[in-house]
LOMILO-89615 format. One record per residue (C-alpha): x, y, z; residue number from 0; residue in one letter. Coordinates in steps of 0.05 Angstrom, whole numbers, plus 5000, padded with zeros to 4 digits. Example, Ala and Ser with C-alpha at 12.3 -4.5 7.8 and 13.67 -1.06 7.14 Angstrom:
(node (5246 4910 5156) 0 "A")
(node (5273 4979 5143) 1 "S")
% end
This chain:
(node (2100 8389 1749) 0 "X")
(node (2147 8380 1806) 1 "X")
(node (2195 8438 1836) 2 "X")
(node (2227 8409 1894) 3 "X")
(node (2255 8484 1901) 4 "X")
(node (2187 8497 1934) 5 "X")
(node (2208 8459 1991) 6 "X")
(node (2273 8489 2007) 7 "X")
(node (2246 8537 2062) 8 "X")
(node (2231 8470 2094) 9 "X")
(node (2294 8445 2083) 10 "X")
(node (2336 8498 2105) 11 "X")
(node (2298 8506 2166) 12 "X")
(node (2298 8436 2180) 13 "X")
(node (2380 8441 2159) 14 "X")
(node (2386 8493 2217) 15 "X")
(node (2352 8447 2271) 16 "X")
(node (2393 8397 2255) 17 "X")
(node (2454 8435 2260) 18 "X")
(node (2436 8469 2331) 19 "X")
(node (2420 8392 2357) 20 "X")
(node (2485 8366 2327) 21 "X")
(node (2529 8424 2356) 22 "X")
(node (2496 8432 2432) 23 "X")
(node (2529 8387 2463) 24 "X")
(node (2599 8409 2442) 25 "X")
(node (2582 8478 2471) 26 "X")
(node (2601 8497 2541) 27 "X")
(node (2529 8510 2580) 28 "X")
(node (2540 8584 2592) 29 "X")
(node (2553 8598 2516) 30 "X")
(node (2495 8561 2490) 31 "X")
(node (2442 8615 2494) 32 "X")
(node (2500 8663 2463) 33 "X")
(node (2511 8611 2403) 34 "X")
(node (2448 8575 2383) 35 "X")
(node (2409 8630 2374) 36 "X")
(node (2448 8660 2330) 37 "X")
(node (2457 8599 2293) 38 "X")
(node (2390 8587 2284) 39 "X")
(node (2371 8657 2263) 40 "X")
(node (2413 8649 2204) 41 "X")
(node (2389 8592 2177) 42 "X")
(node (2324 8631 2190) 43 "X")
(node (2337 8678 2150) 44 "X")
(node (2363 8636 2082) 45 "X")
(node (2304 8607 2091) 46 "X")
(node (2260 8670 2081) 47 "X")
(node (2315 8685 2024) 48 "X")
(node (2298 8613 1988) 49 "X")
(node (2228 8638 1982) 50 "X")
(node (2250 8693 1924) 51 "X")
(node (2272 8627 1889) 52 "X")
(node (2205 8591 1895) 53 "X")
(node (2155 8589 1841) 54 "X")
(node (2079 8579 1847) 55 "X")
(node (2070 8504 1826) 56 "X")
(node (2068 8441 1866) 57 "X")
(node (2120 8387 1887) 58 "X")
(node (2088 8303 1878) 59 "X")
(node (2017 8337 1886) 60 "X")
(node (2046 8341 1967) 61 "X")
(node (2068 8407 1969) 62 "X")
(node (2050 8475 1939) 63 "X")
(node (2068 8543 1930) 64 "X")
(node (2025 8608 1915) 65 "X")
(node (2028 8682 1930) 66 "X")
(node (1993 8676 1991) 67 "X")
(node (2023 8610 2018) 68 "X")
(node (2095 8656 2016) 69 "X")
(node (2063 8701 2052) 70 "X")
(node (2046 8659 2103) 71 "X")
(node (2117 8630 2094) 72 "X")
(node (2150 8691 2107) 73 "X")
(node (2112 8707 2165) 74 "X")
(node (2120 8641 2205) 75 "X")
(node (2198 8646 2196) 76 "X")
(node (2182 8723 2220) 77 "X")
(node (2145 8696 2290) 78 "X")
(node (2198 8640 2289) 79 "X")
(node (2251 8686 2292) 80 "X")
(node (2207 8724 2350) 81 "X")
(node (2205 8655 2389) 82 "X")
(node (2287 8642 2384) 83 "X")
(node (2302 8709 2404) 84 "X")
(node (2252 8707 2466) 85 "X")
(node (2277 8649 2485) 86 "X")
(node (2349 8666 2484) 87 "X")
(node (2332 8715 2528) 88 "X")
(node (2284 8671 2585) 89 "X")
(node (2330 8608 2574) 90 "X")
(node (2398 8657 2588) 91 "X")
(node (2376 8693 2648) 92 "X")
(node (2353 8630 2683) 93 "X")
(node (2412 8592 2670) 94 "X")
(node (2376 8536 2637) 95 "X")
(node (2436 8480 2621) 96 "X")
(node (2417 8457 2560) 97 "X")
(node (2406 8482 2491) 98 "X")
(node (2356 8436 2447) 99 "X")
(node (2301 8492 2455) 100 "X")
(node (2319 8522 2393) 101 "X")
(node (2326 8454 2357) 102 "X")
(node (2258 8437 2371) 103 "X")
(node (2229 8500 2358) 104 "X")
(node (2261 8499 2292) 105 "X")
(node (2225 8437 2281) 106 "X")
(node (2165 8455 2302) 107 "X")
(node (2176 8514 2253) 108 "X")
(node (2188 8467 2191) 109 "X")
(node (2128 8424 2214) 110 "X")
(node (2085 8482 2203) 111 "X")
(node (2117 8512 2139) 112 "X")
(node (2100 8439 2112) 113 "X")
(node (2020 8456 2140) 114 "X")
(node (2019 8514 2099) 115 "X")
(node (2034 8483 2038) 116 "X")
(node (2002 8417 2032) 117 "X")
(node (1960 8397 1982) 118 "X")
(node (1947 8324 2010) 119 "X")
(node (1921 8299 2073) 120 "X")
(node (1983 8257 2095) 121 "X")
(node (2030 8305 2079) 122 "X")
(node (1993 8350 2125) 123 "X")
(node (1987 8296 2177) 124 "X")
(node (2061 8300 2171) 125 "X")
(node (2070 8375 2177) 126 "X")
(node (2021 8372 2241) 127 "X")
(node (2058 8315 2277) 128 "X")
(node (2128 8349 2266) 129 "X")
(node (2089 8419 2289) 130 "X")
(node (2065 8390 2354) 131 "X")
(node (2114 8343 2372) 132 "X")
(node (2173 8392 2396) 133 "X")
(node (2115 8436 2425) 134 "X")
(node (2101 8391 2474) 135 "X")
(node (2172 8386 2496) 136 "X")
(node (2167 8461 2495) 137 "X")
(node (2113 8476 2540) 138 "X")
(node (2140 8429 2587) 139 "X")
(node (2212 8455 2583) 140 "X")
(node (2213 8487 2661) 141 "X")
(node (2211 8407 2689) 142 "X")
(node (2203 8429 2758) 143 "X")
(node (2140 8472 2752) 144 "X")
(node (2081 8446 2763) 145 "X")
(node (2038 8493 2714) 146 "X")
(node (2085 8472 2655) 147 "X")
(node (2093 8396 2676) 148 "X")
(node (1999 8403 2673) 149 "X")
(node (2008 8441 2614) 150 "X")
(node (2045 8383 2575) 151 "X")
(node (2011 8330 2589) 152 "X")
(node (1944 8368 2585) 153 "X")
(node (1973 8388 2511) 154 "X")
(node (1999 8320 2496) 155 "X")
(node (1935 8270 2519) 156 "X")
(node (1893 8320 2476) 157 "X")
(node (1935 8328 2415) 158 "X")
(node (1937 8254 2414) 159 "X")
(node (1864 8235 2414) 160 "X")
(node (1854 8295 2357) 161 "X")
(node (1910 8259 2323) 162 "X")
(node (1873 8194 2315) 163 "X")
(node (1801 8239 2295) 164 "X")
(node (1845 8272 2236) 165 "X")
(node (1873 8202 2219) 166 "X")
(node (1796 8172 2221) 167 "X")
(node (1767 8224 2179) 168 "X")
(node (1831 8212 2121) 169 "X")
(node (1806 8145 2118) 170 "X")
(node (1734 8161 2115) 171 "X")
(node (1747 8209 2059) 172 "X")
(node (1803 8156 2029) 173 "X")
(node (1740 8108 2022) 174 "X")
(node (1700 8162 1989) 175 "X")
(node (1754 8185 1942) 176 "X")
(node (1801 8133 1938) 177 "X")
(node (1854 8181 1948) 178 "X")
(node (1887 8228 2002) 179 "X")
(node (1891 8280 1954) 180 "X")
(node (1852 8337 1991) 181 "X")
(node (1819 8352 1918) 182 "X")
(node (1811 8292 1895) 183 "X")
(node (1735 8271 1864) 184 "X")
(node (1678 8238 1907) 185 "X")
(node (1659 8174 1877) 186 "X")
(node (1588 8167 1864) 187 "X")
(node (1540 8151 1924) 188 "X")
(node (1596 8172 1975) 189 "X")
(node (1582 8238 1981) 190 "X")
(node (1561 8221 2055) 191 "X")
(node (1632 8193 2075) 192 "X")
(node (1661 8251 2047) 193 "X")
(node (1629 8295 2082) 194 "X")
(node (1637 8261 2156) 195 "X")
(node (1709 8251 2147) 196 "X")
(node (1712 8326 2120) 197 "X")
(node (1677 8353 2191) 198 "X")
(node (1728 8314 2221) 199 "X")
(node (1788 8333 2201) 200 "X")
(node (1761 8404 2201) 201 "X")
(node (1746 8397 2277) 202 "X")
(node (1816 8378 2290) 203 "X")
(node (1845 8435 2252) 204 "X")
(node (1800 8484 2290) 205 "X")
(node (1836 8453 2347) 206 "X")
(node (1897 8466 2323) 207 "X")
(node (1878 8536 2313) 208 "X")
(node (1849 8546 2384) 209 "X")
(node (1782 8553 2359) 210 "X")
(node (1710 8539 2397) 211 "X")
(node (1682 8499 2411) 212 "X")
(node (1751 8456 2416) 213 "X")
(node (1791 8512 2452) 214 "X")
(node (1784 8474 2520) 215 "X")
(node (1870 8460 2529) 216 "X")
(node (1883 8540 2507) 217 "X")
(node (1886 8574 2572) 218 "X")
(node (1912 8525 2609) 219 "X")
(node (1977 8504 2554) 220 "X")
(node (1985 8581 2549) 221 "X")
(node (1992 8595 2623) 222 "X")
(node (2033 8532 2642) 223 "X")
(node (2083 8540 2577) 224 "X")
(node (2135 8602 2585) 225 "X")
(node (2114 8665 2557) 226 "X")
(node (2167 8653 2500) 227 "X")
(node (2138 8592 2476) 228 "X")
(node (2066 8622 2490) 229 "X")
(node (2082 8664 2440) 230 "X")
(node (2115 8621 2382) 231 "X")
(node (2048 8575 2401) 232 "X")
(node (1996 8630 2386) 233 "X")
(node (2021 8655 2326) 234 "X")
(node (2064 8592 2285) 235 "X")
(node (2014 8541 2302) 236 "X")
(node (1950 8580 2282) 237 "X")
(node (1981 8602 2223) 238 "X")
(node (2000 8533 2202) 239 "X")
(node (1930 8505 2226) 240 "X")
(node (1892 8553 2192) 241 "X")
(node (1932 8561 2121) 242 "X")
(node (1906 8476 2120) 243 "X")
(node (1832 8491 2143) 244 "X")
(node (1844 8544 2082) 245 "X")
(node (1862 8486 2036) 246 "X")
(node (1812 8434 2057) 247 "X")
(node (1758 8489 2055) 248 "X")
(node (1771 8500 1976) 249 "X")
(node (1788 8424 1969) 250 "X")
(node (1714 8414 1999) 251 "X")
(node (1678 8460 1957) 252 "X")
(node (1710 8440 1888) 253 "X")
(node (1706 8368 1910) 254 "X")
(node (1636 8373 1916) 255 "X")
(node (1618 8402 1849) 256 "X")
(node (1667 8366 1805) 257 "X")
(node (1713 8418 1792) 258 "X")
(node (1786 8424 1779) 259 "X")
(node (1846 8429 1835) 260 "X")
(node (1844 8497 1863) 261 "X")
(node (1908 8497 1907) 262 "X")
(node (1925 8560 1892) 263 "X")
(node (1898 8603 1952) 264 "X")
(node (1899 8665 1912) 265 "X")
(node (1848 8654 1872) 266 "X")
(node (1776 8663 1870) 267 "X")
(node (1736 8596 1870) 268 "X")
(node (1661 8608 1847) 269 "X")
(node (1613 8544 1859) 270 "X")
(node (1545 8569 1846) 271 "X")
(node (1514 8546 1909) 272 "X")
(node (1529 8539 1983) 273 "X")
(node (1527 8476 2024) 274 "X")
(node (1486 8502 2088) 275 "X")
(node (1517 8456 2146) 276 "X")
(node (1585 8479 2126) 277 "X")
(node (1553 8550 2123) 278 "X")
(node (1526 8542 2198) 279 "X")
(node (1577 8506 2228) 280 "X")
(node (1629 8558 2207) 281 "X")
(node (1583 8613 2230) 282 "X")
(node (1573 8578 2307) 283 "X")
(node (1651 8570 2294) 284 "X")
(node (1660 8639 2292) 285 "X")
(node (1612 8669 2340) 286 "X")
(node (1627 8623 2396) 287 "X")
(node (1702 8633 2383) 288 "X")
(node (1694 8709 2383) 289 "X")
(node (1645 8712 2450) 290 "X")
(node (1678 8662 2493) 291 "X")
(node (1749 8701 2480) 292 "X")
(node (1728 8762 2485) 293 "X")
(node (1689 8765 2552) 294 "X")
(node (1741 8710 2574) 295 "X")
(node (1800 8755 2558) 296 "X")
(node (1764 8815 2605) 297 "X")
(node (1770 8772 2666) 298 "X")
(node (1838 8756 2663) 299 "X")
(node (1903 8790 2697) 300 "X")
(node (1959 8740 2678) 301 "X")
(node (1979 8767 2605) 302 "X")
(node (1988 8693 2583) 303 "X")
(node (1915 8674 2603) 304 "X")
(node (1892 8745 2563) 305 "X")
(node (1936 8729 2503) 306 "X")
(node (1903 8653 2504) 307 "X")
(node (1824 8685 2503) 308 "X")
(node (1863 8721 2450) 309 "X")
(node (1877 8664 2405) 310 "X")
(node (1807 8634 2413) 311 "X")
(node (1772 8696 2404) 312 "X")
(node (1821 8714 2327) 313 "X")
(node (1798 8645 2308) 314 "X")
(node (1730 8661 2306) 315 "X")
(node (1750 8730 2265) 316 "X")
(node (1796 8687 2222) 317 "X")
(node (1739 8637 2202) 318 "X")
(node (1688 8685 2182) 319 "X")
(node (1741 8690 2117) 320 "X")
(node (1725 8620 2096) 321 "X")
(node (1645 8655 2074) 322 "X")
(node (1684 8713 2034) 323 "X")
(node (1667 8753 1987) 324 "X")
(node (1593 8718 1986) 325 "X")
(node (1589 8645 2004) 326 "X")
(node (1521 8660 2026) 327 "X")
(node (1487 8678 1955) 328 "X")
(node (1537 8678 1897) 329 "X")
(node (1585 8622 1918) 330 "X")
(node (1647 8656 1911) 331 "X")
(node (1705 8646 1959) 332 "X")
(node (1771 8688 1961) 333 "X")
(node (1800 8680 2026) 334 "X")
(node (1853 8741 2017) 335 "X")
(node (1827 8782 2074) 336 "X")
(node (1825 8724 2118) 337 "X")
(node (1900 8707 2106) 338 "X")
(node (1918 8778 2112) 339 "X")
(node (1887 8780 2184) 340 "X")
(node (1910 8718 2202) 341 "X")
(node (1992 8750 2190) 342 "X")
(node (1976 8812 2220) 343 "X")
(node (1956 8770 2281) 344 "X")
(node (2004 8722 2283) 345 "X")
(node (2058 8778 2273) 346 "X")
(node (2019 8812 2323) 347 "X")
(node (2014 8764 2380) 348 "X")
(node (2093 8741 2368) 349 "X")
(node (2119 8808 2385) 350 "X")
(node (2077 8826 2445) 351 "X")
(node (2092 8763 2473) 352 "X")
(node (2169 8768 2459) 353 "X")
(node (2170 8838 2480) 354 "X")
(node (2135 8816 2556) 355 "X")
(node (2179 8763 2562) 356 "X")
(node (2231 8813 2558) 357 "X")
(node (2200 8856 2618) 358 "X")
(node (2178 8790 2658) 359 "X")
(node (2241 8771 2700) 360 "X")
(node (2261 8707 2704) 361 "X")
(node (2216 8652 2704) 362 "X")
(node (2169 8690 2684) 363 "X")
(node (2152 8710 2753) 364 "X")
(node (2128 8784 2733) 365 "X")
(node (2073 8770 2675) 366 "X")
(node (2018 8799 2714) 367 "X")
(node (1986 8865 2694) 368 "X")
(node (2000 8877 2767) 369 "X")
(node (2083 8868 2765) 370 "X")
(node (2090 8902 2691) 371 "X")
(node (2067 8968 2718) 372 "X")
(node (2114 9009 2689) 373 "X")
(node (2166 8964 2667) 374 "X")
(node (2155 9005 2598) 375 "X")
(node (2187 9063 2637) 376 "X")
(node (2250 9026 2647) 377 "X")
(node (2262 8997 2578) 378 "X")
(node (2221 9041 2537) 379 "X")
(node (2255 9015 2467) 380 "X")
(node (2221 8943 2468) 381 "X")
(node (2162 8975 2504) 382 "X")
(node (2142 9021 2447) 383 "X")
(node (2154 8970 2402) 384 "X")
(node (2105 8921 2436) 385 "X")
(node (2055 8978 2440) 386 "X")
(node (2049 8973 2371) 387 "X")
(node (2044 8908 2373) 388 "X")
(node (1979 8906 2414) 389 "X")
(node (1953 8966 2380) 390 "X")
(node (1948 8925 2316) 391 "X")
(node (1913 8869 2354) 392 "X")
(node (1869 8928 2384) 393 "X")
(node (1855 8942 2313) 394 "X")
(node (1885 9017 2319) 395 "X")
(node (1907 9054 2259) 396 "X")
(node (1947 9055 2221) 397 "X")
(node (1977 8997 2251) 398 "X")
(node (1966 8930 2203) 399 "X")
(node (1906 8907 2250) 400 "X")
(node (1860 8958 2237) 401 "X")
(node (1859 8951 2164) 402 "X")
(node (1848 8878 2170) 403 "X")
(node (1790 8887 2215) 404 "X")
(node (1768 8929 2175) 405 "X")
(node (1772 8902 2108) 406 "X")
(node (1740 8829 2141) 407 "X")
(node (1688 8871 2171) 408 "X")
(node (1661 8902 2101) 409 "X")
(node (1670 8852 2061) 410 "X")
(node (1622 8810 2110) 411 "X")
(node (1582 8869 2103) 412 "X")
(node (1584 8861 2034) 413 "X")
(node (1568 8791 2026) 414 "X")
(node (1509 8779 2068) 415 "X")
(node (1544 8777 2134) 416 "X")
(node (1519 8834 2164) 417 "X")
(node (1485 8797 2237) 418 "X")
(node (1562 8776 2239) 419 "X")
(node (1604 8831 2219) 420 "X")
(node (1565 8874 2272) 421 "X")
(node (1571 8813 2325) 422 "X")
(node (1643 8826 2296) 423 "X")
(node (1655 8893 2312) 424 "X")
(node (1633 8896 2370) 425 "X")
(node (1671 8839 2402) 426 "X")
(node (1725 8877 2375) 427 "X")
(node (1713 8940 2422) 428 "X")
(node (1703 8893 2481) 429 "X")
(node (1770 8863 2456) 430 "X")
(node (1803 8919 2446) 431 "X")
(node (1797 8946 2523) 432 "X")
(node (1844 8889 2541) 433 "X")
(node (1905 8898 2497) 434 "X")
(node (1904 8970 2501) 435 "X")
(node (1895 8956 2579) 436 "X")
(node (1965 8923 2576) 437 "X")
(node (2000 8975 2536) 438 "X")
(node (1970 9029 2589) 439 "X")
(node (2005 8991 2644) 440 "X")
(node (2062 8986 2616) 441 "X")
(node (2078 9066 2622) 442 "X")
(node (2041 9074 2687) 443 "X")
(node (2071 9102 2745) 444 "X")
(node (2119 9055 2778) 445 "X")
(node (2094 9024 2843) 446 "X")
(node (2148 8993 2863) 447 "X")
(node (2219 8979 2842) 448 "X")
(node (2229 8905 2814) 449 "X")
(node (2279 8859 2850) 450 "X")
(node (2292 8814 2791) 451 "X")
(node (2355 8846 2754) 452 "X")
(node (2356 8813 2692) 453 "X")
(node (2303 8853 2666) 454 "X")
(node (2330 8926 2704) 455 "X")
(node (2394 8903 2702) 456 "X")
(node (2440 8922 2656) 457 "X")
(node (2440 8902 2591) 458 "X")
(node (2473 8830 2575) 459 "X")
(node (2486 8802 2507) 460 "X")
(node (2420 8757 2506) 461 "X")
(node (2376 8823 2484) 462 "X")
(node (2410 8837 2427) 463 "X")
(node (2366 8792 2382) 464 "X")
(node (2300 8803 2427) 465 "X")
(node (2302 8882 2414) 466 "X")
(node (2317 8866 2334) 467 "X")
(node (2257 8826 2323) 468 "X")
(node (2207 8858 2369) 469 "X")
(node (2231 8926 2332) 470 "X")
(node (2227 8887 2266) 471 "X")
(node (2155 8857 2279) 472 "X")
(node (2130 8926 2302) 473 "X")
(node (2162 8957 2233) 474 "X")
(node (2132 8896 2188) 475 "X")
(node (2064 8916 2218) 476 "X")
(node (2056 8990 2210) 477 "X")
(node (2096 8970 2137) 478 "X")
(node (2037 8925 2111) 479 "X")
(node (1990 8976 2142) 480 "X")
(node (2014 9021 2101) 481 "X")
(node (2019 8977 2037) 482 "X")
(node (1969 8923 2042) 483 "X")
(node (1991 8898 1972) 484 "X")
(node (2054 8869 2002) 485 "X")
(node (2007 8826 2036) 486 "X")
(node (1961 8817 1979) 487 "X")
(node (1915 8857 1996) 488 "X")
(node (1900 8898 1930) 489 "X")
% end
């Protein structure tokens, strides 16, 4: 069947990019940051209203829509609404003239609502291109700086060439299947094609998600885009990535054995047998995601380089989902506790990364551990709230993070995983020292007073939205903490 009302999330977000391109240049340039925003946070939020009209079926075998894909839904609008209001505030203290920011970060936002729900392989293609696209505008938004300007391009030339490997590996599996369906059946004697073009489109979507061994552009598209967009980045585009690695995974195994469509990621998929060089390339996946992010992260002092380490070391937590609850010996995959990790780090990341950009001053000039010593002092409100933000990417109770650590960590336990889950755990610890190392400095005595007032200054109208959401994501985390079943976590 086909329920176009599935796509009306898309729609509405798409609606409200529209709208904030059509109106900015009718608005005078010091009321843009004081209208946009606001404009685009409402169509924001009808969109996560149209998902309590969706229905879990799919749309021309494109599109579809489960329990966990709203989820997912809900919690990209939730980071997306992070990103506008973080953004309001960087783009408004620093003057910045123009207002298509939010435009293109609403399209970016659609692009990866569209990721999260497709079924087929150019659909996706479409949800990546319309993801990555207004990124790259993003990241190089500051013109004039020469971090940004190296970000972009750096971002751009890469996400090009991984671009044309995704669109090479459709064709390869097109020729094996004769379809771009991602479950459609392997003709006889192709099983060979399949299975090249399946490695590479799954390469590209672990570079989407910041993943090892293709992490190389993190760091350096984290540190050269604002601390704003850094944020929207690590949380909206690894959701979006890895919600499609989640698809192609089940499209893969059923694929392989015949079976029917499984597109509903809420279910358990049982295949009787494991295919060992997906097995081991997910686990070096994983445990050179989690090492090289981990010890990478110590070394760092800019909070943008520690929150990129971040995003490469998650991944390789993320992907250990794909072997859950026992790849390894029964065949069975559920990948709840993977998705539920995967929000409570997205969620996670978003609102630390809002709330710094709130203590950062402008241009970001004050993003150092170093110059936020003590800035939690002065504006203890957003502070707190970001506190609990890194505590659940510390994995501290009973703060969302800690119970889906903990819940990943078992059931790879469970399942045969235990060389990993240990590995796991204790590249958590290591982890844990450096988001628990910025929430320290935040309250730390002040060394010295900071000279940029519009982030001791008083307060101006551009907070208003920034303290809502990071308050909001900081309440959504300790909620699902507290009631994992909201997040499907039974």
């Amino acid at each position: 069947m086909s329920n176009i009302v599935n796509l009306l999330p898309v729609i509405l977000v798409a609606a409200g990019a529209l709208v904030s391109l059509a109106a900015e240049p009718f608005i005078k340039d010091e009321n843009k940051h004081k209208v946009l925003p606001w404009v685009a946070s409402f169509f924001i939020a009808l969109a996560v209203g149209a998902y309590y009209l969706t229905t879990n079926d799919t749309f021309m075998d494109l599109y579809a829509m489960d329990p966990i894909r709203r989820v997912l839904g809900a919690s990209v609008l939730l980071c997306a609404f992070l990103g506008i209001s973080s953004l309001q505030w960087t783009l408004g203290h620093e003057k910045f003239k123009g207002g298509e920011a939010y435009g293109l970060l609403m399209l970016a936002t659609a692009g990866a609502l569209l990721m999260t729900q497709s079924i087929d392989f150019l659909a996706l293609y479409l949800g990546m291109e319309l993801s990555s696209f207004p990124i790259y505008a993003l990241v190089g938004l500051r013109r004039k700086d020469v971090n940004a300007n190296e970000g972009a391009f750096k971002y751009f030339v890469s996400g090009a060439i991984f671009s044309v490997i995704f669109l090479y590996g459709v064709a390869l599996i097109y020729g094996a299947t004769g379809s771009t369906h991602i479950f459609a059946s392997v003709i006889a004697g192709r099983g060979l094609l399949y299975g090249l073009g399946v490695l590479l489109a799954l390469f590209v979507l672990l570079f989407k998600a910041g993943a090892a061994p293709v992490h190389f552009w993190v760091a350096d598209v984290y540190t050269g885009a604002s601390v704003a967009v850094t944020g929207f980045m690590a949380a909206v585009v690894k959701v979006g990535a890895l919600a499609a690695l989640g698809t192609l995974w089940l499209g893969s195994l059923v694929t392989r054995i015949g079976s029917a469509p499984a597109w509903n990621l809420a279910e358990q998929v049982t295949i009787h047998s494991e295919n060992k060089s997906l097995f081991y390339v997910i686990v070096v996946v994983s445990l050179l995601s989690m090492a090289i992010g981990a010890f990478g992260g110590l070394a760092q002092k800019s909070i943008r380089r520690i929150m990129a380490y971040s995003a490469v070391m998650n991944a390789g937590f993320i992907v250990i989902g794909l072997l859950l609850p026992d790849y390894a010996t029964e065949g069975t995959v559920q990948m709840g506790a993977m998705f539920y990790f995967l929000i409570t780090y997205a969620i996670g990341s978003a609102g630390a990364l809002a709330g710094i950009a709130y203590l950062a001053g402008k241009d970001d000039k004050n993003e150092s551990l170093e110059d936020i010593q003590g800035r939690g002092r002065k504006r203890p409100y957003v502070a707190v709230a970001t506190t609990v933000c890194l505590a659940s990417l510390a994995g501290m109770p009973p703060v969302a993070g800690f119970l889906a650590k903990f819940t990943l960590f078992t059931d790879a336990l469970s399942g045969g995983l235990g060389v990993i889950a240990a590995i796991a755990f204790g590249l958590s610890l290591v982890a844990a020292v450096f988001y628990l190392r910025i929430a320290f400095v935040l309250f730390m005595p002040i060394q010295a007073e900071c000279a940029c007032k519009c982030c001791c200054g008083k307060n101006t109208a551009f907070a208003y939205l920034l303290r809502f959401a990071v308050t909001l994501a900081a309440i959504a985390l300790i909620f699902i903490g507290i009631f994992p079943k909201y997040a499907l976590i039974v």
